[in-house]
C-alpha positions, 0 to 999 in steps of 0.5 A: 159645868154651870155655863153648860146650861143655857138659862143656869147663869140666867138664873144665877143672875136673877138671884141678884133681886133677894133681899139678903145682902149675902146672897147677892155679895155671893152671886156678884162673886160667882158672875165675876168668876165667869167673867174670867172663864173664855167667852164668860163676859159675853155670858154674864152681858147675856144675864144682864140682859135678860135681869133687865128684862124679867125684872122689868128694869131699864139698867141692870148695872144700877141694881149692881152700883146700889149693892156696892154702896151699900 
């Protein structure tokens, strides 16, 4: 299983910075669907966490919002 892995949804997570719209509607749907998995909200806060700081930004929810708009 994916949440096996200590870094999978990390990775998964990271995908949020391509540039192809479908790819990140994909990941969105995934990172939801852990979120229903029991201790999958804290997971995905993790993932979150660990965006904002590879991707050097201060709020990883503002890179979600953009893509939402959009």
């Amino acid at each position: 299983m994916v949440m096996s892995h200590p870094h999978a949804v990390n990775e998964i997570a990271l995908s949020l910075n391509n540039k192809n719209s479908r790819t990140k509607a994909l990941v969105l749907e995934l990172l939801a669907a852990v979120c229903l998995v029991r201790g999958g909200h804290e997971i995905i806060l993790s993932a979150f966490d660990n965006f904002k700081e590879v991707e050097f930004r201060q709020y990883a929810y503002i890179v979600v919002e953009g893509m939402l708009i959009h």
